[in-house]
N, C-alpha and C positions, 0 to 999 in steps of 0.2 A: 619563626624566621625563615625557614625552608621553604615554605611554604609561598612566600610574600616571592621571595628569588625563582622558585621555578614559576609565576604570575606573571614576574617583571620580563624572566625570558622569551616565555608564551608571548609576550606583547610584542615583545620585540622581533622575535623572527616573524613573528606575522606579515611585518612592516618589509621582511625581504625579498626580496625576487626572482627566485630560482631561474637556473641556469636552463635553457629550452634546447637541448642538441640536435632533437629532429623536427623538420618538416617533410611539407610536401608542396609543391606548387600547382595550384588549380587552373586547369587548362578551360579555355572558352569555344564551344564548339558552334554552330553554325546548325548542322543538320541532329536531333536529338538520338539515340538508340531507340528499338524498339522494345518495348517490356515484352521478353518470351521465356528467362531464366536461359539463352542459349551463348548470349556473346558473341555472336558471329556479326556484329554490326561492323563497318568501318570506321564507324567513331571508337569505337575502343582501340585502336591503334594508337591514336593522338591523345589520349587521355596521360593522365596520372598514374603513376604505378607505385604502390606500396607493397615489401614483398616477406621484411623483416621483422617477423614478429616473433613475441619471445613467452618464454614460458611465465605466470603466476604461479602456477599448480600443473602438475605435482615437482619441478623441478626448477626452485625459483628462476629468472635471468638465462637458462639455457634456451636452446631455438626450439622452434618447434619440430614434432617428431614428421609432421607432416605438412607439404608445403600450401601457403596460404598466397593469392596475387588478387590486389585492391586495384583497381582502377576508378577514377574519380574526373567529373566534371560539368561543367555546368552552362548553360545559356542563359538567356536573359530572365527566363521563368520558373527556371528549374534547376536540382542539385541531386546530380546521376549518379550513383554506387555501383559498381559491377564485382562480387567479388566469387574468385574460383578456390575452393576447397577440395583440394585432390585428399584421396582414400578411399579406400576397398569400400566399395557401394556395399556389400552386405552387412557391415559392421555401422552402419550410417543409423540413428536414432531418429527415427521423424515420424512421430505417432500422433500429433496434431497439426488439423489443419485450420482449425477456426481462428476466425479475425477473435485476439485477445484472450487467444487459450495462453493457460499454462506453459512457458518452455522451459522452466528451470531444468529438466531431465531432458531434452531436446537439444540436436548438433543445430548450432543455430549460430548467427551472427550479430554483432550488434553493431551501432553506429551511436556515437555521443559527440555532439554539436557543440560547442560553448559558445555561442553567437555575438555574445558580449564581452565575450575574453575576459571573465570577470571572477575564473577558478572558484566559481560559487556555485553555479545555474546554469543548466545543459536540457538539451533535448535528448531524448533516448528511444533507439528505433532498434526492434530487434525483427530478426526473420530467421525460421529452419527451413529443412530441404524441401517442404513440403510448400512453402509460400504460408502458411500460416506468421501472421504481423501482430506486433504489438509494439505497443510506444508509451511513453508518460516522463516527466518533468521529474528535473533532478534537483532537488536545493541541497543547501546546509552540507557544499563540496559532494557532494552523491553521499550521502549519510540517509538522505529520506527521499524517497522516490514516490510519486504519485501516480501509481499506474493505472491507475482509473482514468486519465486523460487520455482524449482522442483525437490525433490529428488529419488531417485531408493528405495523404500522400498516398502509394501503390508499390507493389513490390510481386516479380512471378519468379518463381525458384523451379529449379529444374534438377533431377541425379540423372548422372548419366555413367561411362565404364570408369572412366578415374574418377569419380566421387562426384561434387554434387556443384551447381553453380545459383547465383540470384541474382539478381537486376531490381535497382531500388530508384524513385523520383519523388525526392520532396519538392515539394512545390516552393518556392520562397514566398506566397502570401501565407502559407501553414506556418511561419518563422517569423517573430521579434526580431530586429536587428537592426545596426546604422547601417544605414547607405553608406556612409562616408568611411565605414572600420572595414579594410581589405584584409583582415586579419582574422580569423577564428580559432578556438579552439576547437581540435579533433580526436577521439578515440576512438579505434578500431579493436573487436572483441570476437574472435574463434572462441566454441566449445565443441570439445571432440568427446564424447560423454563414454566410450564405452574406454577411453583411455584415462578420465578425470582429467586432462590435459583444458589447460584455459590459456590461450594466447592473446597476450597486448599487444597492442602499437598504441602508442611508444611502450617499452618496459614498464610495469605495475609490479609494487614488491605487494609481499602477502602483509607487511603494514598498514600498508593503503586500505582504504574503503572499494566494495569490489569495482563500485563504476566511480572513483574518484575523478573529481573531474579538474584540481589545481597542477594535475601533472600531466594532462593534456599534452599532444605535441600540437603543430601549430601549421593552420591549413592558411595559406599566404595567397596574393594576389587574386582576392575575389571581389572583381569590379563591374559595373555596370547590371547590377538584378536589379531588376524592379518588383517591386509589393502590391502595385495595381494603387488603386484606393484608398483597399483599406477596409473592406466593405463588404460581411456577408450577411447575406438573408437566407435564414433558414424555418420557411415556414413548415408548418403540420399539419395534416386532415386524419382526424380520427373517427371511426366508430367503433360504440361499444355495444352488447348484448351484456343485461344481468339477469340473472335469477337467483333467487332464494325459496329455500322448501314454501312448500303451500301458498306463495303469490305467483303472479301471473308474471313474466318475463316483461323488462321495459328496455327500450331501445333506446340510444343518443346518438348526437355529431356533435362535434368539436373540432374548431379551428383554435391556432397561435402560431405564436411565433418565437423566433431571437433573431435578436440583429446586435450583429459585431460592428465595430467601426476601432481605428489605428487612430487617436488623438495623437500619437506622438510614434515614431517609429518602434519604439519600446513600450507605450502604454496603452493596453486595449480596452474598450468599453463595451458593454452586454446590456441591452436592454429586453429582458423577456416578458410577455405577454398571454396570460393564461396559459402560466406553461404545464404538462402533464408529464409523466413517468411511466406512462403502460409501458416501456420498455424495461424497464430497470429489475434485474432479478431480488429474487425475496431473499430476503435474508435467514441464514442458517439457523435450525430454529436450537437452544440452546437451553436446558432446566438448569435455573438457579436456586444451586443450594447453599447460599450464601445468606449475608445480612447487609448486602450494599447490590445499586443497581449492575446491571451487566452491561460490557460494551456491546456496541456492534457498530462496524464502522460503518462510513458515508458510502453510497452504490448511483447517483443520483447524479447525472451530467454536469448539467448548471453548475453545481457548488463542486464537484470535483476538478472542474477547468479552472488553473489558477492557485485553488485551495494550499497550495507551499507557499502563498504570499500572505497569510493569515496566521501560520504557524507561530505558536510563543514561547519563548524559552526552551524546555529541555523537551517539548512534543515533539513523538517521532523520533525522537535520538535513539539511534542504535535499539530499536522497537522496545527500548526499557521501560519495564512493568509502569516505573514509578510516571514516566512522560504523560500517564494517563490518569492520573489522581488530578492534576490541575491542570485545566483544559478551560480558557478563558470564551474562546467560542468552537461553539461546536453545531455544526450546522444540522445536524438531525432533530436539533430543536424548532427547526423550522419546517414547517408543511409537510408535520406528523408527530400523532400522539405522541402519549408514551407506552402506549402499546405497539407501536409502528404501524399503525393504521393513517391513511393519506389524509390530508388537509388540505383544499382547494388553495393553489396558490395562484393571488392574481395578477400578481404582477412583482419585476423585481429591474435593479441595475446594479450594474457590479464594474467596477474598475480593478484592473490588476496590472501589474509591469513594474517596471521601472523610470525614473527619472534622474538621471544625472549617478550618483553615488544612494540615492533613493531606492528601496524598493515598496511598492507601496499596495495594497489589496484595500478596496472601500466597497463594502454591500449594505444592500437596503431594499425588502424585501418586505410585500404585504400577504400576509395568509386569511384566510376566512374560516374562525370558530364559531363554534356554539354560542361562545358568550361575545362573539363578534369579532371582525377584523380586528388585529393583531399588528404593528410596525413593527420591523425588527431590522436595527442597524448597528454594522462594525466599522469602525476601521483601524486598519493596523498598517503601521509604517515602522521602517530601519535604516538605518545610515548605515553601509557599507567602512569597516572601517582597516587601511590596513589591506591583506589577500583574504584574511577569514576572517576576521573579525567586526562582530557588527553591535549597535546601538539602536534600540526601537523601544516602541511605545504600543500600547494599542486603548481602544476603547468600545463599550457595546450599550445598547439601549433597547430594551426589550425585556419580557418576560413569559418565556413559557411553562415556568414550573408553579406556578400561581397567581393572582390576581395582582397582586401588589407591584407596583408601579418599580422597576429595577434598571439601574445602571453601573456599567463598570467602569474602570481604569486602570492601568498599569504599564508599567517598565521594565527592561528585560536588558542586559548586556550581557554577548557573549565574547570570549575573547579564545583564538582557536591558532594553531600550527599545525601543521603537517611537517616540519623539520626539527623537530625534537632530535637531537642525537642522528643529524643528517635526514631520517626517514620517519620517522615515527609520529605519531597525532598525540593530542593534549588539547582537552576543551575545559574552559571554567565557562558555568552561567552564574548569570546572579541577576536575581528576578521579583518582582513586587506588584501586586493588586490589592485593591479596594474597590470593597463593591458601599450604591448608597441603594438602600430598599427600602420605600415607604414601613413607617411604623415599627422597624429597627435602626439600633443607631447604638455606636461602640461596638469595641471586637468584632470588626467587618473587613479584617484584613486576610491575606495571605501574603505568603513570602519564602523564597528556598534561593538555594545556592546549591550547586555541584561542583567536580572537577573530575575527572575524568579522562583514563589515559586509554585509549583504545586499541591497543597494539596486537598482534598474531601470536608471538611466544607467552609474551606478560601484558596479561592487563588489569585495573584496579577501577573503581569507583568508589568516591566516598559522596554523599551528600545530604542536607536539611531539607526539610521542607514545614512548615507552619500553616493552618487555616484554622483560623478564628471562628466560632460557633455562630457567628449570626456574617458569616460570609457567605453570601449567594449571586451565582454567575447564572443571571437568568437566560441565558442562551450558551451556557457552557453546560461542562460536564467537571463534574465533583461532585465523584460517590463518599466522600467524607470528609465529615469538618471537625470543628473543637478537638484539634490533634499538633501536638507534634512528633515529626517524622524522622529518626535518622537512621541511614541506610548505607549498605556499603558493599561491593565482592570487590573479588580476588579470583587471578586466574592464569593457567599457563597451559600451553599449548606446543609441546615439542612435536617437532616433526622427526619419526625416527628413519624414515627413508629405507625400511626393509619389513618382511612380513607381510605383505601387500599393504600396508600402513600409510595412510597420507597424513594424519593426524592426530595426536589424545590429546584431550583436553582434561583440563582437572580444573576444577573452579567452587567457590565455596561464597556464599552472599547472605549479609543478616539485615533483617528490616526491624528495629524497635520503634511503638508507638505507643505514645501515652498523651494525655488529656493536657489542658495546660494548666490543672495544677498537680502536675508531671507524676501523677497514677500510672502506672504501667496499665495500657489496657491490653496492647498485642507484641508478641517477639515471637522472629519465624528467621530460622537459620537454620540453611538448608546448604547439603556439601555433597558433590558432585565426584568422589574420589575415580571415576570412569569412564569416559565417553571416549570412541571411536571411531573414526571416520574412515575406511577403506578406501583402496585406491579405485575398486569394485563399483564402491557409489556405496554399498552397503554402510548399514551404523548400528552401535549399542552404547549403552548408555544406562551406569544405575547411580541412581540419587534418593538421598539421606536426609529427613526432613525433622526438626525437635519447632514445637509452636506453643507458644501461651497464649489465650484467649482470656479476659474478663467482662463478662457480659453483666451489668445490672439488671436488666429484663430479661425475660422468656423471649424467644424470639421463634415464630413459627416457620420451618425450615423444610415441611413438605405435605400438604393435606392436614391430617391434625393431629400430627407431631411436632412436637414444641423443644428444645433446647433450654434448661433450665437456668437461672442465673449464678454466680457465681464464677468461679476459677478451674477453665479449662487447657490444662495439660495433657499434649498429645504427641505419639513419634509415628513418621510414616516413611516408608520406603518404596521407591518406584523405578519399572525398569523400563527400558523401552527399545524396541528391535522394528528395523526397519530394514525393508529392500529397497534396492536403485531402482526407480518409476521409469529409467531407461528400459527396463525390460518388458517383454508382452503380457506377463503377468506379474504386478507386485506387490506387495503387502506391507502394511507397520500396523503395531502389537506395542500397547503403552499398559502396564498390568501395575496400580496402586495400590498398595495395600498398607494393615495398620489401622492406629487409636484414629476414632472421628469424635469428635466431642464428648460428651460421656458414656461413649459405646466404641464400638467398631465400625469400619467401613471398608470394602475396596470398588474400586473403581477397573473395568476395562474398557480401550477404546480402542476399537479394530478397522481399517480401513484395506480396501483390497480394490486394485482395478486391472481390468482385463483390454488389451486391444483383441477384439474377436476378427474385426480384417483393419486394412487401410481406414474406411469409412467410417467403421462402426465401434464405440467406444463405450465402457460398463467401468463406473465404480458404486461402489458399498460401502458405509462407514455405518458403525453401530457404536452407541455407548450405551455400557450397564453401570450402573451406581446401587449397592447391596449393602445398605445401611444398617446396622441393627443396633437399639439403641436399649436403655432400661424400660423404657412404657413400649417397645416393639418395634419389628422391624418391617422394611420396606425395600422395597426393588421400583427402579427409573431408568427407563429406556427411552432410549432415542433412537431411530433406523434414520439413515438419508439414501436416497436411490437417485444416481444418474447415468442416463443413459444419452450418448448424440450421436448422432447421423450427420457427418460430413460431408458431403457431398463434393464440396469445394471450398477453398480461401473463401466465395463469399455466398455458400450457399450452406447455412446450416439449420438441424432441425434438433432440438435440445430438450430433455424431458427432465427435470428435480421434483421427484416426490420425498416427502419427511413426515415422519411419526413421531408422537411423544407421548408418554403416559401422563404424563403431567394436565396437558388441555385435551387427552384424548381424543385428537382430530388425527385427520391426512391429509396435506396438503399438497396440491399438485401443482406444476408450471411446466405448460410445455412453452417454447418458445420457435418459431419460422421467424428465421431472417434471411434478406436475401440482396447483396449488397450491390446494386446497379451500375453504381461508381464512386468510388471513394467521396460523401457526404451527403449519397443520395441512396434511401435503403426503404426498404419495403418489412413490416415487421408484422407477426400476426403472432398475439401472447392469450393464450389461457391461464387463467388461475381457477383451483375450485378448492374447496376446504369439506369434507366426509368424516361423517360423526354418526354414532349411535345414536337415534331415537332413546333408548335404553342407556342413560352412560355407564350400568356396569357391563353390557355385554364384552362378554367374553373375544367375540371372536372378528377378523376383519368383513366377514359375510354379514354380519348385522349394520353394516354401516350402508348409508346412503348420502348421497348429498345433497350437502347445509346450503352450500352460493357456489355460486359459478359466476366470471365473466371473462367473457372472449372479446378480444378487442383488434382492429385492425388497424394500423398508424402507417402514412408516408411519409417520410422524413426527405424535404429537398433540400438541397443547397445552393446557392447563388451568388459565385464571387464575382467583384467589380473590382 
């Protein structure tokens, strides 16, 4: 009965309107600023000025320790940021400079948009002292951020004796939005890193989501932008060079394209032709010592633009493990193995946006296999319902896990608040698929339900989940079926506000799974009685892990050692030490140890990165896995090496090398990019893969290389 009443309340405050205290008024200028990071223009006098912003962390609602001034405004093509960041230049963090580095440990600014005023879905543009940019799409209130997206905009940052300044220009055809709505929503976001100090405008409590975007304050009188068209062409010219050991090197070109077009001020359309990925970095290589596939996420332009309008139920929520068990579509299925080696793809269209109280994602995509061209289509659609809460459906046609002819469907309702008890969040979902797959038929279902309080002091999950044994999402991702799922934590978070202390956390989460005729097959409850969060940036952390395993088969879990059947009970404990990456040198140290199946195992994973100057930047990450079991034991390593050469915001030179004992290769990627003008870039990408003649040699001097290819790409752009 409790349960049904806080449901009924979630629904209903949904339905209410929070009170909005601040604006700002958007001024219309004539002559534009020049981008230099200096502010000396005479348009900044006439601008917007925002100047009160307040603390998240470490000292909820107080001002900030250091004074922040926004200035803002816009002409008929553009939407101008100016903002000044007074403090001690030497205390200032700005160790990257590349388009779409890292800035979480970076003094850096952000800007969030809400162009629909729809406290759902924001644009998100961040910049540090150095001019290094990055941006990406906010859904589901800032709960899930896409930052793989890339927009056409510019920004030049500057430090100078009081502290540091940037100068930002979104273009408004880079932006969704009515012509006719003079209204936006806006968030302005300081981080001062060596204080852990994070400044809003408007006020963010530490309940909120960190880039929540329903409590926006609210950017007014924005009349007369134009969008243009509607209309970009962005074509390609590529050449490639391959080799492989013992053949003769063969040479290509390749042209394509995409072209964008605005059907509706809110709904965009993509139609790409021969499109190609020589740019897209490799993905982290990972040994699995598991008995289910591994993730890796999407890295691949095309399907990352957008890709939060395709989202289904609890994916992506608060990055919870469980979001990724039932994944209706999953675009990696498309134009690549499953070894993640590429698939020619030759053509594709994709719709994403909105319409009315709609949001809607439709793709349809043709790749070229072996066993021949391949069709693969989604769409997915939700009805906005309410501030948060929404109703959708989605459905897919396709099959890339086998031959047999697949399709899916499904429904999903979420129901969400953010004014629980004035400030607090509360999300239910409750969600349902059926897949129909040639030459199965019955138990083709899944289905789950959650709820979900996600608050700073206290917070809790409980939730179901169900998949039926002949259920298959042939363009999704489910690493298992014939189970049902219940799941749950617990958790709190006092801030004691002394001993340099920004935060403990204490948190404790159990997942039981069993068959559906309700065999126990797995339970893993794991309790967290330690984590700390320093005002430093520093953190530790130790966790407490008890797991049942029931395996009916052998399952081969590394070369040829095997996991015997049967009932496996196991405790493991793990700590983990980390430094603030704010500094020139810093490290995390994750040490596993404990029962592994019917032996022992520990696990270390060690990461370290060095700024050697400004330009030049060094990390290291290693994992060992030291398994020993009754029939013998074994050691699994992994190296990654990165090394980049900044030159500038948009001139970088990036090297990822990775090792595994597992496929006993090396894998290299250096990557040139060199960025002309924001959507016009010059890219020049090596990959080559070095392997022993010999696979047991011992050493990295026995090794030569297996394939190589170097490829060179123009990426233009061309708006109308």
């Amino acid at each position: 009965m409790k349960f049904h009443i806080v449901l009924v309340i979630s629904f209903c405050c949904a339905f209410i309107t929070p009170a909005v205290s601040q604006t700002v008024r958007a001024v219309f200028v004539e002559s534009p600023p020049r981008l230099d990071g200096r502010m000396d223009e005479a348009v900044w006098q006439y601008a917007a000025v925002v100047t009160d912003f307040l603390q998240r962390e470490p000292t909820p609602g107080a001002p900030g320790s250091e004074r922040t001034i926004v200035r803002l405004c816009y002409d008929r093509d553009n939407l101008y940021f100016g903002f000044s960041c007074y403090e001690n230049p030497d205390k200032i963090t700005a160790k990257q400079i590349a388009r779409d580095a890292v800035l979480a440990d970076e003094d850096k600014v952000v800007i969030i948009l809400d162009t629909f005023l729809d406290g759902r879905n924001a644009y998100w543009f961040e910049i540090n002292a150095r001019g290094s940019m990055g941006d990406a799409l906010l859904s589901e209130n800032g709960a899930v951020m896409n930052k793989e997206w890339d927009g056409i905009w510019d920004a030049r940052s500057a430090i100078h004796a009081t502290g540091w300044a940037t100068e930002v220009v979104i273009p408004f055809k880079s932006l969704n939005f009515h012509p006719t709505q003079s209204t936006w929503g806006l968030k302005l976001v300081r981080d001062i890193q060596y204080k852990s100090e994070f400044l809003y405008w408007p006020m963010a409590n530490v309940n909120t989501f960190k880039y929540q975007v329903s409590d926006a304050g609210r950017l007014t009188d924005m009349t007369g932008m134009s969008q243009g068209l509607g209309l970009d062409f962005r074509p390609y010219g590529l050449t490639r060079m391959k080799q492989k050991r013992q053949e003769n090197r063969s040479y290509e070109a390749d042209v394509g394209f995409d072209l964008f077009y605005q059907l509706s001020p809110a709904l965009k359309s993509v139609l790409t032709v021969n499109t190609d990925f020589a740019q897209t970095e490799v993905d982290d290589r990972q040994v699995n010592l598991t008995r289910f596939m591994l993730f890796f996420p999407e890295k691949r332009d095309f399907f990352l633009d957008g890709s939060n309008y395709f989202k289904f139920a609890i994916e992506g929520a608060d990055n919870n493990a469980k979001s990724r068990q039932l994944i209706p579509f999953f675009s990696r299925r498309i134009g690549l193995s499953e070894s993640g080696s590429p698939i020619p793809i030759l053509g594709g269209a994709k719709i994403t946006g909105q319409s009315g109280a709609w949001n809607l994602g439709f793709l349809d995509v043709l790749d070229q296999r072996e066993t021949g061209n391949q069709n693969f289509a989604v769409l997915r659609a939700s009805r906005n319902i309410g501030e948060q809460s929404a109703v959708g459906f989605i459905g897919t046609l396709g099959n890339a896990i086998f031959s047999r002819q697949n399709s899916l469907i499904g429904a999903d309702i979420k129901l969400a608040t953010s004014k629980i008890g004035g400030d607090k969040n509360l999300v239910y979902y409750l969600y349902g698929v059926k897949s129909s797959t040639d030459s199965l038929s019955g138990q083709d279902a899944a289905f789950g339900s959650e709820i979900s309080y996600p608050n700073d002091f206290f917070s809790c999950r409980v939730g179901y989940m169900q998949i039926d044994k002949n259920f298959v999402a042939g363009v999704g991702f489910v690493p298992r079926v014939n189970i049902r799922n219940s799941y749950g934590s617990i958790g709190w978070g006092p801030r004691p506000n002394k001993w340099g202390i920004l935060q403990i956390q204490i948190e404790s989460d159990f997942d039981y799974i069993t068959d559906l005729s309700n065999r126990l097959l797995s339970r893993e409850v794991t309790f967290e009685p330690l984590s700390i969060r320093f005002l430093s940036g520093d953190h530790i952390s130790f966790e407490w892990e008890q797991r049942y395993e029931l395996l009916d088969d052998d399952f081969n879990i590394y070369g040829d050692y095997f996991i015997p059947p049967g009932v496996h009970e196991f405790l493991r404990q793990e700590i983990r030490l980390s430094s603030a990456k704010r500094r020139r040198l810093w490290g995390e140290l994750d040490y596993e140890w404990g029962d592994y199946w019917n032996g022992t195992g520990t696990q270390i994973q060690f990461a370290s990165g060095y700024k050697v100057c400004v330009p030049v930047n060094c990390e290291l990450a290693y994992e060992r896995n030291d398994i020993n079991l009754p029939q013998g034991a074994f050691v699994v390593n992994v190296y990654r090496l990165n090394v980049d050469l900044l030159f500038s915001p948009r001139v970088t030179f990036k090297t990822y090398i990775q090792y595994d004992d597992e496929t006993r290769t090396l894998g290299w990627q250096s990557r040139f990019r060199w960025i002309l003008q924001p959507g016009n870039e010059i890219l020049l990408v090596w990959n080559s893969l070095w392997d022993p003649l010999d696979k047991m040699a011992p050493h990295l001097r026995d090794f030569s290389l297996a394939q190589s290819t170097a490829g060179l790409k123009l990426n233009y752009n061309y708006r109308f």
